[in-house]
C-alpha positions in Angstrom: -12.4 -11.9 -14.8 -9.8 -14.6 -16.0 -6.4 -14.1 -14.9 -4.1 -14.2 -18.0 -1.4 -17.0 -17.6 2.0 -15.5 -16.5 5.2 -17.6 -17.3 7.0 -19.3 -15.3 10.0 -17.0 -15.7 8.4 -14.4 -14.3 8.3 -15.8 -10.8 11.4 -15.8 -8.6 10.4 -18.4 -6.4 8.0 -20.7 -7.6 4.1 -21.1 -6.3 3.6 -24.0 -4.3 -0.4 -23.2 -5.0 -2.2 -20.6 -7.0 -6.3 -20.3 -7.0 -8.0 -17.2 -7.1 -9.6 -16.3 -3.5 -12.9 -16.4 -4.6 -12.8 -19.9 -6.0 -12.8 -21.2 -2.8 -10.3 -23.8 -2.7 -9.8 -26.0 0.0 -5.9 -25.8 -0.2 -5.0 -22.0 0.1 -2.6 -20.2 -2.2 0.9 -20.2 -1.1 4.3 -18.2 -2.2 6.8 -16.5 -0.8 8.7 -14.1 -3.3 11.5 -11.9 -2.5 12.3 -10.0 -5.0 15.1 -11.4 -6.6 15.2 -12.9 -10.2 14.9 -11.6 -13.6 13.1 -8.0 -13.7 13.3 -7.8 -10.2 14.8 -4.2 -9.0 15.3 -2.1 -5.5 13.3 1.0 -5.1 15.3 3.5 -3.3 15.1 7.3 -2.5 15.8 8.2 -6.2 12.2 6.1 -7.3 10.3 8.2 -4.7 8.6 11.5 -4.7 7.2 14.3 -1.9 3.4 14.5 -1.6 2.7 16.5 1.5 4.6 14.9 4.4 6.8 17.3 6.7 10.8 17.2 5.3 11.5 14.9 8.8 8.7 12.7 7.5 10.7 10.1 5.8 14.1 8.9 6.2 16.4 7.2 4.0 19.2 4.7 5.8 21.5 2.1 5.7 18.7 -0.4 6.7 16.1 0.7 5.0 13.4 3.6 5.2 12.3 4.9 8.2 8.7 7.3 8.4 7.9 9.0 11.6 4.3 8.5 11.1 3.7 12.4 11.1 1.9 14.0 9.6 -0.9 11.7 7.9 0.7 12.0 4.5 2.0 9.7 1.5 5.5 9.4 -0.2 4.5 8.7 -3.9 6.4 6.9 -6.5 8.5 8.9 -9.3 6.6 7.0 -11.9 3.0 5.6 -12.5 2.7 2.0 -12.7 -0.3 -0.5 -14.4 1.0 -4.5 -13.8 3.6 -5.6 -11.0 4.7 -7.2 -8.5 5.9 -5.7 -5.3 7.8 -6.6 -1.9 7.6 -5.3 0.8 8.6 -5.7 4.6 8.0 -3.7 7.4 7.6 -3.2 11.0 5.7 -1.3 13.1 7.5 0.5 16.0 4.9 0.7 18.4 1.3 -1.0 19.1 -1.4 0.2 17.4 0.4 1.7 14.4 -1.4 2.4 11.2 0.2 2.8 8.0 -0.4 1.2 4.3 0.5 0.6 0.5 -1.7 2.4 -1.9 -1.7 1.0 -5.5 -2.7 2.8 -8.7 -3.6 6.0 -6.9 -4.8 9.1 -8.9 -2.9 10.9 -10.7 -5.6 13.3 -9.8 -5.9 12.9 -5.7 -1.9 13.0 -5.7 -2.0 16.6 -7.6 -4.4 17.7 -5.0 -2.6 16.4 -2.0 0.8 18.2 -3.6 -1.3 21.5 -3.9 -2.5 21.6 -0.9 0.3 20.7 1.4 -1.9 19.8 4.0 -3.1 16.5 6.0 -4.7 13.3 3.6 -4.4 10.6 1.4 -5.1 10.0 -1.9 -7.6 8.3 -4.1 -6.8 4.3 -4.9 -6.5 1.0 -3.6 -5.2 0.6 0.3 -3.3 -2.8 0.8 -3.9 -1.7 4.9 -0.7 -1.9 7.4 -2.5 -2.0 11.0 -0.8 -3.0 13.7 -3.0 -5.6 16.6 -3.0 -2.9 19.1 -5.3 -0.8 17.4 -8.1 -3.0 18.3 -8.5 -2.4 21.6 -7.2 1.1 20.8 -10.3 1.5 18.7 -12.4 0.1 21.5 -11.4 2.7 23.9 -12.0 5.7 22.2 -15.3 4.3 20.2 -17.3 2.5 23.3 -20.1 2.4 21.9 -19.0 1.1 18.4 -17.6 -3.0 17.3 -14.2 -2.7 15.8 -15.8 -5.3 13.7 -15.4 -3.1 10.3 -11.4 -3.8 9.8 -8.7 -6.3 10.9 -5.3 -6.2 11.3 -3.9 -8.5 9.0 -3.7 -7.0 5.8 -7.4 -5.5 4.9 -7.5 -4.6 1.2 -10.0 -2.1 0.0 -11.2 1.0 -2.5 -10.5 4.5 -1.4 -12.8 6.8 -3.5 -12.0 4.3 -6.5 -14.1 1.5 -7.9 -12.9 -2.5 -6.8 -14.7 -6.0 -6.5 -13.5 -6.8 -3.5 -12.3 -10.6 -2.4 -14.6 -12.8 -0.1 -14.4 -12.6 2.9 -15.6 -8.8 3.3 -16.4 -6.5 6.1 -20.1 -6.0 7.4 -20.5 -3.2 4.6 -18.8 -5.4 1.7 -16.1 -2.5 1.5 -13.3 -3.8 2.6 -11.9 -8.2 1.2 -10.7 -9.3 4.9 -8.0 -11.8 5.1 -8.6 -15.6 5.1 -6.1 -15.9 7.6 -4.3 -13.7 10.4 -0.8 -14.1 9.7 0.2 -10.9 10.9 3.1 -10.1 13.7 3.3 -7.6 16.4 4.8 -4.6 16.6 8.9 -5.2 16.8 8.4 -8.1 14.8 9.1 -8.0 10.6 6.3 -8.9 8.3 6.6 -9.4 4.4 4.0 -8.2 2.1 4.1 -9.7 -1.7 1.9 -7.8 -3.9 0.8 -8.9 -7.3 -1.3 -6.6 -9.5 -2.7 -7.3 -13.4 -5.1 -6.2 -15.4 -7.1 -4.4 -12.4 -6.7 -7.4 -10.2 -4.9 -7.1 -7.0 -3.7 -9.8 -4.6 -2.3 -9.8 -1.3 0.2 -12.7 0.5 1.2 -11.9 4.1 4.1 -13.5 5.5 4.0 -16.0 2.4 0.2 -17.2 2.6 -2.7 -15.0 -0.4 -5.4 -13.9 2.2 -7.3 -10.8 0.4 -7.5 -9.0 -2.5 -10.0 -7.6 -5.0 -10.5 -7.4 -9.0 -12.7 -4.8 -11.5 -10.3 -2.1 -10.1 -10.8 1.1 -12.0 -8.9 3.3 -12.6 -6.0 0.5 -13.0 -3.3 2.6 -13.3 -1.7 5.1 -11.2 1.2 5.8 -8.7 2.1 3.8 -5.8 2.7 5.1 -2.1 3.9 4.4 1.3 1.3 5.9 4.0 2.2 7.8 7.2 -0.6 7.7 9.4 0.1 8.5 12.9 3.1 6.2 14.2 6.5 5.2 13.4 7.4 2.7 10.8 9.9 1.1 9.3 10.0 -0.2 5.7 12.9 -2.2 4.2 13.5 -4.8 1.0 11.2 -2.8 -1.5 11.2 -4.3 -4.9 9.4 -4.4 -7.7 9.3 -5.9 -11.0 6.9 -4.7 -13.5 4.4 -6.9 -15.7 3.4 -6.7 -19.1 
């Protein structure tokens, strides 16, 4: 699918390269937006909405959101959402922390998680948040298995939707691996830029494109932060929507 051309305007910082991932370019892409510029806005506590996380689960603050990691549950946008871009930083508290972005998730899934109250995450696209540790975590309680199906530094994949995902993949093709692994350790801040049109999603980690997919359907939906386990701490969110 050919990427429509996006002016100039509508970056804050400009590209110092753009190529789609599975061109495979020789020189990588390379940006680092942060939010700021025309269209760009905060999301705060008044853009967010309850799923099925415990009332502890997620805490607003002076420095940004905090999530307790329990139980397994999503905090949804107030609003659904079809081209953006998003910003992200977070940190994990502790080593082997699991946690995520999901974009366009289903209307659908989200009723059902609501409903239900209980445990689980919704249908869409995960841009993953997985901290090193959980290798070896992983390793310990799955001997006889290779933690060779996911990385930790930034895995983007389908949950129970439909996406073309970016070379390189995972053994079973389901997940687009990063290029590069540009991810910090727990303690340590890491910025996530998220760009999503026209059912093509792209991930930069800490300023470098290294995964992403395209063909995503549905290409529409609400976006969520994931508690999955461990603590978590999110700060600068921004978005600006796309036409």
């Amino acid at each position: 699918m050919k990427l429509p051309l996006v002016p100039s305007s509508l970056l804050s910082l400009a590209f110092l390269a753009l190529s789609p991932l599975h061109a495979g370019a020789a020189t990588p892409a390379r940006a680092f937006i942060d939010g700021t510029g025309p269209g760009w806005r905060a999301l705060g506590a008044e853009d967010f909405k309850p799923v099925n996380s415990a009332p502890d689960t997620w805490a607003w603050k002076a420095d940004g959101l905090h999530c307790t990691g329990l139980p397994v549950s999503v905090l949804r946008t107030a609003k659904e959402y079809v081209n953006f871009e998003m910003v992200v930083e977070w940190m994990h508290l502790k080593p082997a922390g699991n946690s995520g972005v999901f974009v366009w998730a289903t209307p659908a899934s989200i009723e059902k998680l609501t409903a239900g109250g209980k445990p689980g995450l919704p249908d869409g696209i995960e841009v993953q948040i997985l901290e090193h540790g959980y290798t070896e975590l992983f390793k310990q309680k799955n001997p006889k298995r290779a933690p060779d199906w996911f990385t930790t530094n930034g895995d983007v994949f389908a949950v129970r939707v439909k996406l073309n995902h970016f070379e390189p993949r995972s053994p079973n093709g389901s997940r687009s691996f990063p290029r590069k692994n540009l991810a910090r350790g727990h303690g340590e801040w890491n910025h996530y830029y998220i760009r999503a049109i026209n059912g093509e999603i792209r991930l930069w980690v800490n300023g470098e494109e290294v995964s992403g997919g395209n063909g995503a359907d549905p290409a529409r939906g609400f976006l969520c932060l994931e508690s999955e386990g461990s603590p978590i701490h999110f700060r600068t969110l921004r978005i600006r929507e796309l036409p």
